[in-house]
C-alpha positions in Angstrom: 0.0 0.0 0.0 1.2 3.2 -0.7 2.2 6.2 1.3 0.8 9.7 1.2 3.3 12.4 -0.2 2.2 15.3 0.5 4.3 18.4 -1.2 3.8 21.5 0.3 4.9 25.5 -1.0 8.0 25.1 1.2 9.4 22.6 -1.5 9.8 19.5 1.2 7.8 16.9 1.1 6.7 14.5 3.8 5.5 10.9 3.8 2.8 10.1 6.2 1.8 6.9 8.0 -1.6 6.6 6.4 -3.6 9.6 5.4 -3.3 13.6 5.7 -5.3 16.2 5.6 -5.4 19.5 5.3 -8.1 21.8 7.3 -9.6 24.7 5.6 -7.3 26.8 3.8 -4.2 25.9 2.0 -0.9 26.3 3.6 0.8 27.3 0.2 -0.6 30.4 0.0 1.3 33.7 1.3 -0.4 36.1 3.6 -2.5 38.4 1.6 -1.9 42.2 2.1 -3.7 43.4 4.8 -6.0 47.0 4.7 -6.3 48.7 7.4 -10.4 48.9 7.7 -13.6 50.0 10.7 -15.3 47.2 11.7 -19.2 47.3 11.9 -21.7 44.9 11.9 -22.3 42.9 8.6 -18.3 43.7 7.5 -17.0 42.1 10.4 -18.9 39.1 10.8 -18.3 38.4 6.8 -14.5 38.8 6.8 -14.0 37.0 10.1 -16.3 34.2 8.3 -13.7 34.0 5.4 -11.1 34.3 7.0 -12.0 31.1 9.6 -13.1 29.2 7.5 -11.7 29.2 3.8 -12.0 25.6 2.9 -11.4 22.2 4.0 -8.4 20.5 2.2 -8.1 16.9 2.6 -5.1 15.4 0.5 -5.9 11.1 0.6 -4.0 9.0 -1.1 -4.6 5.3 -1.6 -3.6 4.9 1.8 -6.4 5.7 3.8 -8.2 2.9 2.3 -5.6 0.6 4.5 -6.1 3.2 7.3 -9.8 2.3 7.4 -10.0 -1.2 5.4 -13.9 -1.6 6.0 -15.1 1.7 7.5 -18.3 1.6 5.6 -19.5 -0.8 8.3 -19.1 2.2 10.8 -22.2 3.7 9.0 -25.7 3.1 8.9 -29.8 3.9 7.6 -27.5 5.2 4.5 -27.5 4.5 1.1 -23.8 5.0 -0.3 -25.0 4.6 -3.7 -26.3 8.3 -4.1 -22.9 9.3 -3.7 -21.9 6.7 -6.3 -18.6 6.4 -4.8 -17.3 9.4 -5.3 -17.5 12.8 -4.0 -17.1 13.9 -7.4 -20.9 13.5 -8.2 -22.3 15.2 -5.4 -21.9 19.0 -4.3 -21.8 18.6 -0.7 -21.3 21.7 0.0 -24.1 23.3 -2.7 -27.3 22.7 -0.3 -29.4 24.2 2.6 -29.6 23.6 6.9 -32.9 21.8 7.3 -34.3 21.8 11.2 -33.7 18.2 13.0 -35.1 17.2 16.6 -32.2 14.8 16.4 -29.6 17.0 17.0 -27.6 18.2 19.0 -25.4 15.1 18.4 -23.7 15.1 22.3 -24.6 17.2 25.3 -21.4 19.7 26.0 -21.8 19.8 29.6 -21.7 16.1 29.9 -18.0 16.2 27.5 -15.4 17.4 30.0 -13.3 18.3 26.4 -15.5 21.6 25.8 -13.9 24.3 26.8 -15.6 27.0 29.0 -15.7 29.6 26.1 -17.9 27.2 23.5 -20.2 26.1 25.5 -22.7 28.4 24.9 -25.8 27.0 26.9 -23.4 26.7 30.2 -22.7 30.7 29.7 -26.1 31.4 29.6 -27.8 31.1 26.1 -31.4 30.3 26.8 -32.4 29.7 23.2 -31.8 25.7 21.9 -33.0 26.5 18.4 -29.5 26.9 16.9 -28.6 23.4 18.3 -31.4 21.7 16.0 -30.0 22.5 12.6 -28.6 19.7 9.9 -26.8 20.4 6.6 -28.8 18.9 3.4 -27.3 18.6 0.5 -29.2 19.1 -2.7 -28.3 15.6 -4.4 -27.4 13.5 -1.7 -26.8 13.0 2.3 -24.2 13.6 4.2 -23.6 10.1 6.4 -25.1 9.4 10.2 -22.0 7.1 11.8 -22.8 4.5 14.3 -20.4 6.0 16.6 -19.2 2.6 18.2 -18.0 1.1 14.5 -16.2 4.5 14.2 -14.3 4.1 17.2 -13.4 0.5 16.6 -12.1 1.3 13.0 -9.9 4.2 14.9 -8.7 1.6 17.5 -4.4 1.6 17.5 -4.5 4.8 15.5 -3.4 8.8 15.2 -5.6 11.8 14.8 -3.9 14.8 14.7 -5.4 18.7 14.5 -2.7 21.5 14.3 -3.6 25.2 13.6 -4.9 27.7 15.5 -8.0 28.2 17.7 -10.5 26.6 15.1 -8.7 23.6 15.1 -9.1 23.1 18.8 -12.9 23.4 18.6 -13.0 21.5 15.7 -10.8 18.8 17.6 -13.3 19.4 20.9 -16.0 18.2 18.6 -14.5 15.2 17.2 -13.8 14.3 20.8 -17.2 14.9 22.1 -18.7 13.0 19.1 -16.8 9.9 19.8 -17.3 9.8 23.5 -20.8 9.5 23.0 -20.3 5.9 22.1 -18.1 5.3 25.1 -19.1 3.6 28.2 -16.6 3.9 30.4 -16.0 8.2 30.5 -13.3 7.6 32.4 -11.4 5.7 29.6 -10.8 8.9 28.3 -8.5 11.3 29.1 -6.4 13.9 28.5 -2.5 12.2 28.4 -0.9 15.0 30.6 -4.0 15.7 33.0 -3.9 19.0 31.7 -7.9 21.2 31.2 -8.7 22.1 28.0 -7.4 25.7 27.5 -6.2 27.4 24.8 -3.0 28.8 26.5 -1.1 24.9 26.3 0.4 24.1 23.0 0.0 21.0 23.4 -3.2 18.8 23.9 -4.0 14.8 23.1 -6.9 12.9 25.0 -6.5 8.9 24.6 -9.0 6.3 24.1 -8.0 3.9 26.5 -10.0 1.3 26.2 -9.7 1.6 21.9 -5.9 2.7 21.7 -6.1 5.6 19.8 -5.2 9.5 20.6 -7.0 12.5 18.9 -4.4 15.6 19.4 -4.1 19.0 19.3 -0.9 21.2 18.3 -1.4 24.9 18.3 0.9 26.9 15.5 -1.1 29.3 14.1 1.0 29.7 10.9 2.5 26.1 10.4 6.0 28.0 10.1 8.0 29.0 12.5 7.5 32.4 14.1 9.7 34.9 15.4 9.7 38.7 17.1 9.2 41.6 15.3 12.5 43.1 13.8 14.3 45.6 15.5 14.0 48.6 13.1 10.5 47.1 11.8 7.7 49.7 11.0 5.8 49.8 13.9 3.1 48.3 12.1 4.8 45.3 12.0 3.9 42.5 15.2 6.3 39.3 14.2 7.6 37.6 11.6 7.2 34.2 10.0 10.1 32.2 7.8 8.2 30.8 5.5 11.3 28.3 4.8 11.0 26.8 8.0 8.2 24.5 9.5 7.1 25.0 13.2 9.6 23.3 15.0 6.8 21.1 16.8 6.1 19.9 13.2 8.2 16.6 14.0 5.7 15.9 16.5 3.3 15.8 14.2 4.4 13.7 11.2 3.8 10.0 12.3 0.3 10.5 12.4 -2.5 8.4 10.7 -4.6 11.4 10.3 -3.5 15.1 9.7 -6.0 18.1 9.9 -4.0 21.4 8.8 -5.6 24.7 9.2 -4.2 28.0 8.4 -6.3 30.5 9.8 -3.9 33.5 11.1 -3.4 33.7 7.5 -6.7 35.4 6.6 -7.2 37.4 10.3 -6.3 41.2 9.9 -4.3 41.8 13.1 -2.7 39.3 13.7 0.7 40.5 11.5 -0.1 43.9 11.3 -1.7 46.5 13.5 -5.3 47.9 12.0 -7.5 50.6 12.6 -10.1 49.0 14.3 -12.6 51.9 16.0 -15.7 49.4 16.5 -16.3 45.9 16.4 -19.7 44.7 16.2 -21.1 40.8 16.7 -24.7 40.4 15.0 -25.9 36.5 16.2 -29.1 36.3 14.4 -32.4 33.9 15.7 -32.0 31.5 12.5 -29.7 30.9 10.2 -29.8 32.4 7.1 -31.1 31.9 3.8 -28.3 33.3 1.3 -24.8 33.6 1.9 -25.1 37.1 0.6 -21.6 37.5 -0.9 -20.0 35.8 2.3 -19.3 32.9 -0.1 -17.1 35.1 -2.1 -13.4 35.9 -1.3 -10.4 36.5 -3.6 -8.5 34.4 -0.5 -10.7 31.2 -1.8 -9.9 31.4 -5.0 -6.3 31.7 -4.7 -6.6 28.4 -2.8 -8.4 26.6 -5.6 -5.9 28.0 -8.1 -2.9 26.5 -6.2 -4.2 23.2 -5.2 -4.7 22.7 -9.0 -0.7 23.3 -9.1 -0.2 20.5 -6.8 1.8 17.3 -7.8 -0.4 15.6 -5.1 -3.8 15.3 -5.7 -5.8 17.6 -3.4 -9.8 17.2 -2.7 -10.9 21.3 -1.2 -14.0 20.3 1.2 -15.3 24.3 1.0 -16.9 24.8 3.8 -17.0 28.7 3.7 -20.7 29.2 2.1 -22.4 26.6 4.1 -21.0 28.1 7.6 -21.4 31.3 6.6 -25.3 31.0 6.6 -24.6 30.3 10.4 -25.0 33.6 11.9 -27.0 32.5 14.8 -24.5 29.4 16.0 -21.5 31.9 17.1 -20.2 31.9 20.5 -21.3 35.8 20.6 -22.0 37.0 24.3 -22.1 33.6 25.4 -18.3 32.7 25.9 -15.8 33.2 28.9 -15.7 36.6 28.5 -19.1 38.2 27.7 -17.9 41.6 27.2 -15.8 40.7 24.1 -18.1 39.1 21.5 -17.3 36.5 19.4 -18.4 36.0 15.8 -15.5 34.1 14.2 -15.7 31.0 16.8 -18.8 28.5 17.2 -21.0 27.3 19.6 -20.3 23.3 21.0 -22.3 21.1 19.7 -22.8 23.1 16.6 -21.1 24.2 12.9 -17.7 22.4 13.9 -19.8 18.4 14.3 -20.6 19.0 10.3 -17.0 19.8 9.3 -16.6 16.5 11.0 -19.1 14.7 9.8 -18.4 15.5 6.3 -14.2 14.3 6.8 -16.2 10.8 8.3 -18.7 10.6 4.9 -15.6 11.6 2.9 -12.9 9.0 4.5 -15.9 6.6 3.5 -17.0 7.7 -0.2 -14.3 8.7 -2.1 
């Protein structure tokens, strides 16, 4: 069986145990310019919206097929022929949030891996409506998992999440999704005994009882970061050598599953100082309709033009329009610290269990 190559704009490439995957937003892509601009409502949540959550880049090769010989058991009350094997043949992502008494899929203040900040109904959000939402696709379904196959076809294996903060709640979910087919809570644990929080660098909860770790690294840019330069424009807040990997990357690279995202790339701020006199967090009732131009960013398509480049062969899982249409699932006033609200993170349970979902029906289908 072969190995995953997977090349990447720093001209190295690195062979991976089983399968890789890339979260979001592409990694080859340099930081865009940034413009200095005054946040208000609408502008804010839609930038903060691309900028999170560009795409989904998942780079299989044959491989995962050995990763997960038979995972189609792990699924069931689906028919895999309306996806005719293939992802090709259905648009996932080109489809509508229907309402669904069966979600939420897990209850975040029974999942000890939720931090304090997503769990939006422990902060105080009275309304449950946002919980009860499911993505539809127009031409087929996205796959329910029996959660105890999943786990067993995981058993002796490697997930790993590196990126930023979006990562980690994406990696929360995952966590909380799995537990729910755990009988034993105590069998899982974080491997340090350390709380979820997004000051460590370093998290990875176990599955005891199914020998298998789902991890977190944070490094916000993938490369390695460094202080700002002595006679730098004060505009200026670090620097990045874009010729060097984080140096936690060898941490990383035996891992049966990789799950890369590059936000910091796409966040004004976060390089250079802005001019921001307002910022504004809208959290609508219901989710909306249209994506009203939140679908559209010159940051996307420069992803989609150099994935095409690639030597690899690279499946984008776009998950910017769909999540976008989310307006009333952010964290908002309803985190740790009420007084700063938060429209680029999400509520737990919420947008983040699709994004895993969707990775699960993919692993499966294509």
């Amino acid at each position: 069986m072969n190995m995953t190559e997977m090349m990447t704009s720093f001209n190295r490439s690195v062979s991976f145990k089983r399968s890789t995957s890339l979260g979001r937003r592409a990694p080859s892509v340099t930081s865009p310019r940034v413009r200095r601009l005054s946040w208000v409502s609408r502008k804010f949540h839609v930038l903060v919206v691309i900028g999170s959550l560009i795409s989904f880049i998942i780079a299989i090769g044959c491989g995962y097929l050995f990763l997960l010989p038979s995972f189609s058991q792990a699924f069931h009350d689906y028919d895999t022929s309306k996806f005719n094997g293939t992802f090709s043949s259905c648009n996932v992502f080109d489809g509508s949030w229907v309402q669904d008494d069966s979600y939420p899929l897990y209850n975040a203040t029974e999942c000890p891996f939720v931090e304090q900040g997503f769990n939006c109904l422990g902060n105080g959000r009275n309304d449950k409506d946002y919980l009860r939402w499911r993505w539809k696709p127009k031409t087929c379904d996205i796959l329910r998992f029996n959660v105890r196959n999943i786990l067993e076809k995981f058993r002796s294996k490697r997930v790993v999440f590196v990126g930023d903060s979006m990562s980690r709640t994406q990696w929360e979910s995952l966590i909380c999704l799995l537990m729910t087919g755990v009988e034993n809570k105590k069998s899982v644990y974080e491997m340090n005994g350390n709380k979820i929080t997004k000051q460590i660098r370093f998290l990875g909860v176990r599955f005891s009882s199914f020998n298998f770790t789902i991890e977190f690294f944070r490094s916000v840019f993938l490369v390695q970061q460094g202080w700002m330069p002595k006679h730098a424009p004060k505009r200026v807040k670090s620097t990045l050598k874009l010729d060097k990997l984080d140096n936690i990357s060898t941490h990383w690279i035996n891992s049966d599953v990789l799950i890369f995202n590059t936000g910091q790339w796409w966040v004004p701020g976060k390089l250079f100082e802005t001019d921001q006199t307002r910022r504004i967090c809208n959290v609508t009732q219901n989710p909306l309709s249209e994506a009203r131009g939140r679908d559209q960013s010159l940051f996307s398509d420069t992803v989609l033009e150099v994935v095409k480049n690639m030597k690899v062969p690279i499946t984008v899982l776009h998950i910017t329009a769909m999540s976008a249409l989310r307006s009333d699932a952010h964290v908002g006033n309803w985190s740790d610290s009420p007084f700063t609200p938060d429209c680029s993170h999400w509520c737990l349970p919420g947008v983040p269990d699709v994004w895993n979902e969707i990775i699960l029906s993919y692993l499966l289908t294509d």
